[in-house]
C-alpha positions as CSV (number, residue, x, y, z in Angstrom):
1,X,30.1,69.4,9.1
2,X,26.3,68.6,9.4
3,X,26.2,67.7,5.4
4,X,29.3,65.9,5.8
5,X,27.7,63.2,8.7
6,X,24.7,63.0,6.5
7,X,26.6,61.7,3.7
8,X,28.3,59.6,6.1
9,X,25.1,58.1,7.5
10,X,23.9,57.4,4.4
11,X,27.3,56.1,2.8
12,X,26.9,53.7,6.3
13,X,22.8,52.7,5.6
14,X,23.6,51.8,2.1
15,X,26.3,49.5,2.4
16,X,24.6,48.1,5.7
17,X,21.4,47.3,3.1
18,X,23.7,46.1,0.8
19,X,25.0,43.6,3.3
20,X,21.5,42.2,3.7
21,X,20.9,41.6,0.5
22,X,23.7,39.5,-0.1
23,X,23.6,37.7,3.4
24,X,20.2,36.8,3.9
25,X,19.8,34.6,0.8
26,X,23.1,33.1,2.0
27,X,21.6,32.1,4.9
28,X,18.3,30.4,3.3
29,X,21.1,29.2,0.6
30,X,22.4,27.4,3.6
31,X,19.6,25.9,5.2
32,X,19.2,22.1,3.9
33,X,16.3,20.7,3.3
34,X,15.0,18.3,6.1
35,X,15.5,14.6,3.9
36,X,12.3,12.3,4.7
37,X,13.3,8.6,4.3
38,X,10.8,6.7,2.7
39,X,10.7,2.6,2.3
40,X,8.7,1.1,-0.5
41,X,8.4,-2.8,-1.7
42,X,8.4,-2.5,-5.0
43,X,11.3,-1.9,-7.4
44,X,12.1,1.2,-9.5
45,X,10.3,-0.1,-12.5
46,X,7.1,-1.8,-11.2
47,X,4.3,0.6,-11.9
48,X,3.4,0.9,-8.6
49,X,6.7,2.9,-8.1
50,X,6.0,5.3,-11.4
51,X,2.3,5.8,-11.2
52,X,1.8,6.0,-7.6
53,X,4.7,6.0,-4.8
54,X,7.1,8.1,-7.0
55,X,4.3,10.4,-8.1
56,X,3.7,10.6,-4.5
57,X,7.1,11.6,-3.2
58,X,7.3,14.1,-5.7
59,X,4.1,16.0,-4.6
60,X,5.5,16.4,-1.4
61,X,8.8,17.8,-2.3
62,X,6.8,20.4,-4.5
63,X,4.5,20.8,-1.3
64,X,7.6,21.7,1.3
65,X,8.3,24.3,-1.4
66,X,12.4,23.3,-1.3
67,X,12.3,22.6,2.6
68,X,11.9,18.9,2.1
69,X,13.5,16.6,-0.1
70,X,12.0,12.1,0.1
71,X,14.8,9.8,-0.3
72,X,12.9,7.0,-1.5
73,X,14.7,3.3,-1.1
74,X,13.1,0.3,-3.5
75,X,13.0,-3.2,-3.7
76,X,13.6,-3.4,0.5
77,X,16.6,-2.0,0.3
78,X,16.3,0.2,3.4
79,X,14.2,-2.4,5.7
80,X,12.4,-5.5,4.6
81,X,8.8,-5.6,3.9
82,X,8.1,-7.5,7.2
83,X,10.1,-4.9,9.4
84,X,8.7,-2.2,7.7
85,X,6.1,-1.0,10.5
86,X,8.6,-1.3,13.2
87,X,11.1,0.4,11.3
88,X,9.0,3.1,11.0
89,X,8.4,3.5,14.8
90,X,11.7,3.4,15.9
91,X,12.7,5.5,13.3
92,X,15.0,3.5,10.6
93,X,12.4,4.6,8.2
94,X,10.4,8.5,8.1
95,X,7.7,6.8,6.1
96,X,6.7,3.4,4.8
97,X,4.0,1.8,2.9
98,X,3.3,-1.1,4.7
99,X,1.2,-4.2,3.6
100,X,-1.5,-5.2,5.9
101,X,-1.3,-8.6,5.3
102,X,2.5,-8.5,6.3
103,X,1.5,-8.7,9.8
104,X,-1.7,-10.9,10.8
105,X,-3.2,-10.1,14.3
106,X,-1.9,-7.2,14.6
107,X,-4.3,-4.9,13.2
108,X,-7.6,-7.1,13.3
109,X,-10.2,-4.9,12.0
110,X,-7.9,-3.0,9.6
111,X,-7.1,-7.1,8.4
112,X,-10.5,-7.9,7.8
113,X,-11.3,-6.1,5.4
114,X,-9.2,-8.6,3.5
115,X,-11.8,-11.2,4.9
116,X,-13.0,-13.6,2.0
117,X,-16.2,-12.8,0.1
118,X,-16.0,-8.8,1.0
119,X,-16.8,-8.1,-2.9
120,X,-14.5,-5.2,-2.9
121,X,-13.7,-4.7,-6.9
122,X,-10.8,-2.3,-8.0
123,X,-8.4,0.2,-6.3
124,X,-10.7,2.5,-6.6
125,X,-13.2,1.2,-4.2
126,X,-11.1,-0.4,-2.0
127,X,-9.3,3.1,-1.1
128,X,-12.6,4.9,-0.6
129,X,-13.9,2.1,2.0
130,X,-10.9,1.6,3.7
131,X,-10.4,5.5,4.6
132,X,-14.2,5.1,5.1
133,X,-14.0,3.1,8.2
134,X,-10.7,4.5,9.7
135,X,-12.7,7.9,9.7
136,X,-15.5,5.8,11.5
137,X,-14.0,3.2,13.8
138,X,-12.4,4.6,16.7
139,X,-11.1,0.9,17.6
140,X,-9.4,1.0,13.9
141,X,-7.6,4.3,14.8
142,X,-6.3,2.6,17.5
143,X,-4.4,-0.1,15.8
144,X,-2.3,2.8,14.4
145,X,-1.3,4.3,17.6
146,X,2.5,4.0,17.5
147,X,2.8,5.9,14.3
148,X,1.4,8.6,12.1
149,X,-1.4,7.2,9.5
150,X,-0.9,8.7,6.4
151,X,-3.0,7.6,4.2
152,X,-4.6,3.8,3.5
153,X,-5.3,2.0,-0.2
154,X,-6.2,-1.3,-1.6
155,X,-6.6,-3.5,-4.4
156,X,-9.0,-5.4,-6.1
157,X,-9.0,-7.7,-7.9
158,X,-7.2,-10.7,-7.0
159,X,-6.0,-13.8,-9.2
160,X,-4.0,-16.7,-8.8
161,X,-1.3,-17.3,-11.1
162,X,0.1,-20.5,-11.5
163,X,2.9,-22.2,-13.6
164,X,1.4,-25.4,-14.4
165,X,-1.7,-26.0,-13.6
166,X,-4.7,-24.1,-14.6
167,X,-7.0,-22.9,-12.0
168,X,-10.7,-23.4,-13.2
169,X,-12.9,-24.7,-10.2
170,X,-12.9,-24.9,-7.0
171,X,-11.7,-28.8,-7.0
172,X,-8.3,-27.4,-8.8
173,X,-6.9,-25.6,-5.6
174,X,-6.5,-29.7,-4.4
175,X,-2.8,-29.9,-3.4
176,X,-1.5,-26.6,-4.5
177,X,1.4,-25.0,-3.1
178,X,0.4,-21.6,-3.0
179,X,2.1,-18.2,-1.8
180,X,-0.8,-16.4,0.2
181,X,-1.1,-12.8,0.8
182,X,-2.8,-13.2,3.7
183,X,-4.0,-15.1,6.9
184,X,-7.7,-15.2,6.3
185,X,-7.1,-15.7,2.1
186,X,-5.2,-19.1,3.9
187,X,-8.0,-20.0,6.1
188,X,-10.2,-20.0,3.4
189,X,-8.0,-21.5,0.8
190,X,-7.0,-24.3,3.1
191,X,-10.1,-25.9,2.8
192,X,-9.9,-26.7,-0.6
193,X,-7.1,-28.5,0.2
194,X,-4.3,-25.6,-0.5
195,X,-0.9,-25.4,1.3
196,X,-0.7,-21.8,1.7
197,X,2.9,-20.0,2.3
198,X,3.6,-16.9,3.8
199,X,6.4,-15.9,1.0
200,X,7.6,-11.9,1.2
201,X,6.7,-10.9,-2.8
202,X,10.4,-10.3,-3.7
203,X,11.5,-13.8,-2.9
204,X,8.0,-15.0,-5.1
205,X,9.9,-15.3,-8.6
206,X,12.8,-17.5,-7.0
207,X,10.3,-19.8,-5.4
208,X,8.4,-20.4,-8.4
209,X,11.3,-20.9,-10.5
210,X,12.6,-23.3,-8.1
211,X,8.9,-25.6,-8.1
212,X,8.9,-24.5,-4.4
213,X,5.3,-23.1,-4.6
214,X,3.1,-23.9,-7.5
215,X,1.8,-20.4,-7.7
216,X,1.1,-17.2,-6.2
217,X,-2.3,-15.2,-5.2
218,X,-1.9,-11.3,-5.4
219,X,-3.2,-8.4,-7.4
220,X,-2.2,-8.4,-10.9
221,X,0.2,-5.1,-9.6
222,X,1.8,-8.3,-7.8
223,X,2.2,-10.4,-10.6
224,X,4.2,-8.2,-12.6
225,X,6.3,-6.3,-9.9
226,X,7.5,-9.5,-8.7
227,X,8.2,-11.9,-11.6
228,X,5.2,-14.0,-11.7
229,X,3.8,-12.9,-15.2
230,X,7.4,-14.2,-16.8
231,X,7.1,-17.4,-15.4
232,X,3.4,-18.4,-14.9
233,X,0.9,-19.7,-17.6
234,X,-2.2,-19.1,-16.5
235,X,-4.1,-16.9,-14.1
236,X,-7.2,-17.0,-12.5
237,X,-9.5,-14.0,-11.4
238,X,-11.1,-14.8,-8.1
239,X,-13.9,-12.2,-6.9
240,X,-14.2,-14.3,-3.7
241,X,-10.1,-14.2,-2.7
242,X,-9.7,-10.7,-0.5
243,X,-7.5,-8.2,-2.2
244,X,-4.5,-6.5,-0.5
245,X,-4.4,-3.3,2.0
246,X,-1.9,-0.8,2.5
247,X,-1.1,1.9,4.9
248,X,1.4,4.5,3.9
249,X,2.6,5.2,7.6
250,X,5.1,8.3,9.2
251,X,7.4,8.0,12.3
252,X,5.5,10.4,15.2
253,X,8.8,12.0,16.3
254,X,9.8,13.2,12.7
255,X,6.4,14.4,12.0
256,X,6.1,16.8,15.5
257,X,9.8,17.8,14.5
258,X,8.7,19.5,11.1
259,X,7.7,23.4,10.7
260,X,4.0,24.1,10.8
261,X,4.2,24.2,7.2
262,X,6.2,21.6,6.1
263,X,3.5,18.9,8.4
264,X,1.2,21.0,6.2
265,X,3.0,19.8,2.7
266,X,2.8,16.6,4.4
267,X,-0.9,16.4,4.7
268,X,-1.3,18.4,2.2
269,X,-0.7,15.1,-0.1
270,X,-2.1,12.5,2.2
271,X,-5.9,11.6,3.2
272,X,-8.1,11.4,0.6
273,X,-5.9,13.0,-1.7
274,X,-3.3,10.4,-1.3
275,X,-5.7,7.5,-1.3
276,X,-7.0,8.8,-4.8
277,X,-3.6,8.8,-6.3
278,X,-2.7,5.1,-5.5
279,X,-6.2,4.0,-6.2
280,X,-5.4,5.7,-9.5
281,X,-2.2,3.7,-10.0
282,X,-3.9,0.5,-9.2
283,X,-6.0,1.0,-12.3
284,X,-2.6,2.0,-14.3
285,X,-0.9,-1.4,-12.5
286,X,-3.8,-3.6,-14.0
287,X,-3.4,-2.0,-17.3
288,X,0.3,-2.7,-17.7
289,X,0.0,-6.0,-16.1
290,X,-2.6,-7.6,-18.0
291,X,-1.4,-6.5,-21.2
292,X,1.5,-8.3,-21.3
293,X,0.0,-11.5,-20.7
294,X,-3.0,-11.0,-22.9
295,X,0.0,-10.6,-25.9
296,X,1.3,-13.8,-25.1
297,X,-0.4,-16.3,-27.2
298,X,1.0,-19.1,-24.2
299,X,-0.7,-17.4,-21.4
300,X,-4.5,-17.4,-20.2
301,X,-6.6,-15.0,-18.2
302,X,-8.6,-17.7,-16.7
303,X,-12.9,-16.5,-16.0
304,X,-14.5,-18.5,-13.8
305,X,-17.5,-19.3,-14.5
306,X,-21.2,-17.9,-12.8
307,X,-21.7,-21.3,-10.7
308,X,-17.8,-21.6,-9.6
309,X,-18.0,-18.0,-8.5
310,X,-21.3,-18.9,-6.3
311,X,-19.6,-21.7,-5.0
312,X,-16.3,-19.8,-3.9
313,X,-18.2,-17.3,-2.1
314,X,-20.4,-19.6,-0.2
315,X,-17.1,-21.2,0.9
316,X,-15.9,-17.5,2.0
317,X,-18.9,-16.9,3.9
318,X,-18.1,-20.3,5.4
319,X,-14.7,-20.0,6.4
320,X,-14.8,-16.7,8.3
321,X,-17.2,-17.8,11.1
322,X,-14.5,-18.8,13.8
323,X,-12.5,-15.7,13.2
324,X,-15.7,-13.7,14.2
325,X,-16.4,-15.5,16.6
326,X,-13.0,-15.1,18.6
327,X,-12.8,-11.2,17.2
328,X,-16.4,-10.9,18.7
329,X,-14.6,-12.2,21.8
330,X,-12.0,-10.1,22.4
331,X,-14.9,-7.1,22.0
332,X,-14.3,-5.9,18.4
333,X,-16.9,-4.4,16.6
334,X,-16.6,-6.8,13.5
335,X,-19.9,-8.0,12.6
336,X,-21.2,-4.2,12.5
337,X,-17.9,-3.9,10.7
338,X,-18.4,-6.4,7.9
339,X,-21.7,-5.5,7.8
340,X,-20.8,-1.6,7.0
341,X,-18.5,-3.0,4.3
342,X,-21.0,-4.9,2.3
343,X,-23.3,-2.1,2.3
344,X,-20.5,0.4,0.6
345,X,-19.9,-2.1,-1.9
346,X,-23.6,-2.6,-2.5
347,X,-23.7,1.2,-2.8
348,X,-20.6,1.8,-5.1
349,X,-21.9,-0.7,-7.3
């Protein structure tokens, strides 16, 4: 009777293991992914997208190990690049890469790093000093308070194309309609006798095909996402013109709902490691985007020349002086600021 319950017991533990086996990978079979919603600019094909936001999205879904999966939506199509930063607060988007310039005022010192004259001179340099002085300015960490900083990038450098006219001195920018990137590129510009426009880069093409704006200043990333290499001639490189900065940016609420370890995966691709990779794409973006012009025998890659470059950045140095003053003002740091700048570029040159 004994042996007969023991082979009973057993008969009972085996099939109970049995059930386990099958039912526990059921379970985790079950479990979906939690999907992280992320809101990008640029289009499918700009290189931006396939050297560095795709790349980026990718990374993390190898990070979460299966337990995250980044829906990522191009060209605007879930929020426009204006609403991108409030959309990320209130939670229309898990994560955006947001353009500085996109919203003047609102993060001062973040914005003037795009200042005239800063010398900043690829992606490369402008990622390093930009997550430089968030890790340094507590007032800077501030301006990011509503949302989870990811990571920050720039670029460098900046031209201005244009459809007509060609840009070779400073007496050229007379009466040009120009799209600006930013408010302090506009300041400064405007006193050579530019109309700037605030333009959103996917409606760029459309205005330039329609004579609305005479030309665009952006990186040469800009250019070719959005048109202005099809439809320009000639394009200027301007040391003294500020380049573009960007914040890739995560809703607070979705981040503290994730698993220790998928916040982990998160991190685990952002900081420096996530500046690095854009910085990296920038270089890729110039690449692709001044080869095609440099193959068309009816486009120019317009140098200027050692005095016109002195000139533009005296006029830099020139036009920022009332926006430090009133930043000074309101008890900002930004002359110790713009000083700590210049002295990283000095360095990294």
């Amino acid at each position: 009777m004994a042996t007969k319950t023991l082979k009973m017991s057993t008969c009972f533990v085996g099939v109970f293991c049995l059930y386990l086996l099958l039912a526990v990978p059921a379970v985790c079979a079950s479990e979906k992914p939690v999907e992280l919603k992320f809101a990008i600019t640029e289009g499918t094909k700009a290189a931006r997208t396939i050297h560095g936001h795709q790349p980026w999205a990718d990374a993390l879904e190898k990070a979460g190990k299966g337990s995250i999966k980044v829906s990522v939506f191009p060209s605007g199509s879930l929020v426009s690049p204006k609403q991108m930063y409030d959309a990320t607060i209130y939670g229309l988007a898990d994560i955006s890469c947001i353009s500085i310039g996109h919203y003047p005022g609102r993060f001062p010192l973040t914005e003037s790093l795009s200042f005239p004259g800063s010398g900043i001179a690829n992606p490369k340099m402008a990622a390093e000093i930009i997550m430089a002085m968030y890790e340094k300015y507590p007032e800077m960490q501030k301006e990011f308070d509503a949302i989870k900083p990811l990571f920050f990038f720039g670029f460098a450098p900046m031209s201005i194309a244009s459809v007509e006219k060609p840009v070779r001195s400073w007496n050229d920018l007379k009466s040009l309609r120009l799209r600006i990137n930013h408010k302090g590129s506009a300041d400064y510009l405007k006193t050579a006798g530019v109309s700037p426009a605030f333009i959103a880069p996917p409606d760029i093409f459309l205005n330039l095909q329609k004579g609305i704006i005479d030309g665009s200043v952006m990186g040469w990333f800009g250019h070719h996402a959005f048109g202005a290499t099809k439809l320009a001639k000639y394009f200027t490189e301007v040391p003294s013109v500020p380049g573009p900065f960007f914040a890739y940016i995560m809703n607070k609420r979705k981040f503290e709902s994730l698993s220790e370890a998928q916040k982990a995966a998160v991190m685990s691709v952002s900081g420096a490691k996530g500046a690095e990779l854009l910085a990296a794409s920038g270089e890729k973006e110039i690449e692709v985007a001044t080869k095609s012009i440099k193959e068309d025998p009816e486009k120019e890659i317009i140098q200027l020349t050692a005095e016109e470059e002195s000139r533009w950045a005296q006029k830099a140095t020139d036009s920022q002086q009332n926006v430090i003053k009133k930043m000074e003002e309101r008890g900002l740091p930004i002359r110790q600021f713009i000083q700590d700048v210049k002295d990283m570029v000095a360095e990294k040159k």
